[in-house]
N, C-alpha and C positions, 0 to 999 in steps of 0.2 A: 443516421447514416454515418459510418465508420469511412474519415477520408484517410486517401492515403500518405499524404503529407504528417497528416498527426502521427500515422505510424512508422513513418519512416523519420520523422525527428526521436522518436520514444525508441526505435530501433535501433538507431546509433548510441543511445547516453545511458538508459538507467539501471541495471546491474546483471550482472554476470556470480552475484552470491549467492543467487541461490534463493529460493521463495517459501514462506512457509507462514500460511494464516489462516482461516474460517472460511467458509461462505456467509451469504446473512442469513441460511438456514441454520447452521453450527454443523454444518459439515467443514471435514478441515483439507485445508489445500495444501500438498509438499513439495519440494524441491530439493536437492542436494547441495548444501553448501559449497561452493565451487572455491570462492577466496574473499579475504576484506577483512580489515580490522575495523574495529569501532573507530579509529581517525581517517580511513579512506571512505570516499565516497563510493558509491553504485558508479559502475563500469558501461554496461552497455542492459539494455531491455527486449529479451525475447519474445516478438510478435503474435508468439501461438498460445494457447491459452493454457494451462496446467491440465494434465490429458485424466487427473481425476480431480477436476474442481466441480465436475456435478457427474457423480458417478452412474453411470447406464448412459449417460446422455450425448455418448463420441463428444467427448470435448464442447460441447453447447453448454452457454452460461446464460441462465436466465435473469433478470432483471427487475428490481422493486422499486417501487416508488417511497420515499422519505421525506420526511419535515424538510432538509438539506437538498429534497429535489432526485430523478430518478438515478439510481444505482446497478453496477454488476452488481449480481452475488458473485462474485469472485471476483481474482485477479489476473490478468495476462503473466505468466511464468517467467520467471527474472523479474517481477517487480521488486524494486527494494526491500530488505529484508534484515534488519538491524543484525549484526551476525551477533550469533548466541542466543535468537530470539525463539521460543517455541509457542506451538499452540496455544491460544486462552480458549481454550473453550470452558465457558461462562455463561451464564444463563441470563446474560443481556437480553434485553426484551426487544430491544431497536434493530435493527434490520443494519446490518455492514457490508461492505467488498469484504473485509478480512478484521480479521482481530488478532493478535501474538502477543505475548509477554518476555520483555525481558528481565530478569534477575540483576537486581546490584546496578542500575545501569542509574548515570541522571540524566531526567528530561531534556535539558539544555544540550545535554550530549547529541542524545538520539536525536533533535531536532533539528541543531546544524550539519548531521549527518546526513539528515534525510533530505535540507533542502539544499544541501550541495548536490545530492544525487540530484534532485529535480531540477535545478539549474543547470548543471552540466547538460542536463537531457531538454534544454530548450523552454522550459515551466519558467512562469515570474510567479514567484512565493513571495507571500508575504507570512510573518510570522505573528503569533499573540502569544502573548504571556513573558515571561513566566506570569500564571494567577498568582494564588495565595497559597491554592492548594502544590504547586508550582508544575500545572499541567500547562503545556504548550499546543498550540493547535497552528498547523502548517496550511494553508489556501492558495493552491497551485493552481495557475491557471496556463493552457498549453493553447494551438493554435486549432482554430474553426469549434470554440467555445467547449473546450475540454477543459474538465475543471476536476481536482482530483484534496478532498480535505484528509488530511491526519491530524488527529491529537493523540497525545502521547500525555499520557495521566499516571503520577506515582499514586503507588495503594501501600502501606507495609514498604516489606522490602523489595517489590516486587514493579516493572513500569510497563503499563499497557498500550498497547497501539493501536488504534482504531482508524482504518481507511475506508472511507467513501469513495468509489470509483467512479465518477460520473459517466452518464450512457450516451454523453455523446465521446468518450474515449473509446480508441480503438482497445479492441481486447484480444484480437487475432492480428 
């Protein structure tokens, strides 16, 4: 059940930059980068869901179940979105809300990025890592048991982000 308190705290805080990442099919979700540097945090979070996150399906996002516990395949429109980040579409085998790559970027970076956006928007994050590998993995949790994970993993010169939307978040 999608309450409305979860989404009207997520409606006020998490970004206005603009959205752009996968479904957990490897269909990809976009948005136009609206503002945000890599030192600013996510601004505000638009409640309607990205109007081609499952294409033919008016804006319906369908849902999987994961090791991590049930998922969107997508993300609500304005979810954070590392500016400069594009598509990874990657022939990951695991099921995500989204996946994006940023170029040149460090994990530590992206990840206090991200959990400033989710704290401004009401989320208590906890952070891991850095690993060895020096991938970070962000555990956000919002209120009536909305829980939302990223890891943000370097590969090469290249850092990926991988978000788990959990299905009790609102997504509309």
């Amino acid at each position: 059940m999608l309450l409305s308190t979860t989404a009207a705290a997520m409606a006020i805080a998490l970004v206005a930059c603009g959205t752009q990442g996968t479904t957990g099919n490897g269909g990809s979700t976009a948005q136009t980068a609206a503002s945000g540097q890599p030192g600013q945090p996510p601004a505000s979070l638009q409640g309607e869901p990205s109007p081609d996150a499952e294409p033919g399906a008016s804006g319906s996002i369908t849902q999987t179940d994961t090791e991590w516990g049930r998922i969107w395949d997508g993300l609500p429109a304005g979810f954070p979105r590392y500016p400069g980040a594009a598509p990874a579409d990657d022939a990951a085998a695991a099921p995500a809300s989204a996946r994006y790559q940023v170029s040149g970027s460090d994990p530590e970076a992206i990840a206090a990025w991200l959990q400033a956006g989710m704290e401004t928007a009401g989320f208590s994050t906890d952070v891991s890592g850095p690993l060895e590998d020096r991938t970070m993995t962000l555990d956000s949790v919002g209120d009536a048991g909305c829980r939302i994970q990223t890891t943000i993993a370097p590969l090469g010169g290249m850092t990926f982000v991988t978000v788990l939307y959990g299905s009790d978040c609102p997504i509309r």
